[in-house]
C-alpha positions as CSV (number, residue, x, y, z in Angstrom):
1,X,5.4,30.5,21.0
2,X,3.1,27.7,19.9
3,X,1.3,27.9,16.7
4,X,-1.9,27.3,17.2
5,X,-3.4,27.5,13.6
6,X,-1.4,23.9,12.4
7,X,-3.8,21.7,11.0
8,X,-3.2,17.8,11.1
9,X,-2.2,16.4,7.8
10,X,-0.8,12.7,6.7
11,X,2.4,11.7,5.7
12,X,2.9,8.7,3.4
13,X,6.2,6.7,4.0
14,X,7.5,4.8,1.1
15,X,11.0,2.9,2.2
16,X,12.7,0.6,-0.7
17,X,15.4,-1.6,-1.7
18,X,16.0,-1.2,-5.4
19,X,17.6,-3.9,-7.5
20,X,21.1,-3.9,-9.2
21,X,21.1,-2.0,-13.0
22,X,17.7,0.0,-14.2
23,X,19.2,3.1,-12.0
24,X,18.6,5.6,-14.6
25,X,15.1,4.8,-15.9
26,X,14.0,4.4,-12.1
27,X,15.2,8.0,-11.6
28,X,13.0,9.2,-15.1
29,X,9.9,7.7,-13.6
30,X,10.5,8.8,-9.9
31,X,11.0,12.2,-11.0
32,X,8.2,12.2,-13.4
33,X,6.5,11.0,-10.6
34,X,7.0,14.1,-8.4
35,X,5.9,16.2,-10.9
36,X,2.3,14.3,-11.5
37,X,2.0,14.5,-7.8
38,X,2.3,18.1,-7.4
39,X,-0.5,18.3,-9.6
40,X,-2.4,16.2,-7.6
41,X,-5.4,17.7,-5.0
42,X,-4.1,17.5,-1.6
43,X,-0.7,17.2,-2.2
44,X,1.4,19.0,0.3
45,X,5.2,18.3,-0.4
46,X,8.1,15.7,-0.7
47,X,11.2,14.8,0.8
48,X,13.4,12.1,-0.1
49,X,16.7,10.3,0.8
50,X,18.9,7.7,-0.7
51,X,21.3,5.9,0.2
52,X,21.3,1.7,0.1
53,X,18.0,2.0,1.1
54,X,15.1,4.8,-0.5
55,X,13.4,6.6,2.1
56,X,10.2,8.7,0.3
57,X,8.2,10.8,2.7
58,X,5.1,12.9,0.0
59,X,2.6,15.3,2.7
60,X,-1.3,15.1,2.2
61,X,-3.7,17.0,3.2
62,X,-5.7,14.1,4.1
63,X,-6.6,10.4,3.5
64,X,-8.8,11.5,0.2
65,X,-6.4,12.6,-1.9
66,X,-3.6,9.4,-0.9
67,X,-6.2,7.4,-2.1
68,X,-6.7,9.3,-5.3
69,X,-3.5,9.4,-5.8
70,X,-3.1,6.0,-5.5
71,X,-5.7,5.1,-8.0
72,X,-4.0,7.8,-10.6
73,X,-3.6,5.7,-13.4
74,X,-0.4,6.7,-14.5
75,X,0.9,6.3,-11.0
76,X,-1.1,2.6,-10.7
77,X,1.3,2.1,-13.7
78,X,4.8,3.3,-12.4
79,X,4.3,0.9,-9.2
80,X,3.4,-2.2,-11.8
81,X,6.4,-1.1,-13.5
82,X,8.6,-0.7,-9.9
83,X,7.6,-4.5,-8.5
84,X,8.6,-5.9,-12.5
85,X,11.8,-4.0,-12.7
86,X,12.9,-1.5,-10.1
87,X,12.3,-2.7,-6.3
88,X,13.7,-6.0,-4.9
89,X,10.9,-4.4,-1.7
90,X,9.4,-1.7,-0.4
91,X,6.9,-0.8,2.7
92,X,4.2,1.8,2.8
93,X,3.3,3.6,5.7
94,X,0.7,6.2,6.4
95,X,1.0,8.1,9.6
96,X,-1.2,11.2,10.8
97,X,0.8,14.4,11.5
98,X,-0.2,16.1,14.6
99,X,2.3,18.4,15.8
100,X,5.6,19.5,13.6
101,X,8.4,21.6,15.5
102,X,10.9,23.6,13.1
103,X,14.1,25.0,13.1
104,X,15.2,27.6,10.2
């Protein structure tokens, strides 16, 4: 059976290639990171995945609070921080989720 109460949210896709050494404080910041997020209004979750390449996937409720988190000034600081020292690249995308199908 279909659920018919989901409600659309976004997703925001953050894949990078991190540079050789600075592994450690990378991780401190990524996971303090996390933690300001979840504080954030809108935030719906995280998932991530590494290995050679980062694969970051946070859940919003909508295109409101991406953009507040983006201006977060502590976050505007990590990603000034990331292009000086952490990422050789990255890509963000931001798709809108429509339909989800689980298995548990």
């Amino acid at each position: 059976m279909e659920n018919n109460s989901f409600e659309p949210y976004y997703a925001v896709i953050f894949t990078s290639k991190l540079k050789e050494g600075n592994q450690e404080s990378y991780r401190k910041m990524a996971q303090r990171m996390e933690e300001l997020a979840e504080k954030q209004e809108g935030y719906l979750g995280i998932e991530s995945a590494k290995e050679g390449i980062g694969i970051t996937v946070s859940y919003w409720k909508d295109l409101t609070s991406i953009q507040q988190w983006k201006q977060n000034s502590d976050h505007i600081q990590a990603q000034e921080l990331g292009k000086r020292s952490w990422y050789e690249a990255y890509t963000i995308r931001i798709a809108k989720v429509e339909k989800e199908y689980k298995f548990d």
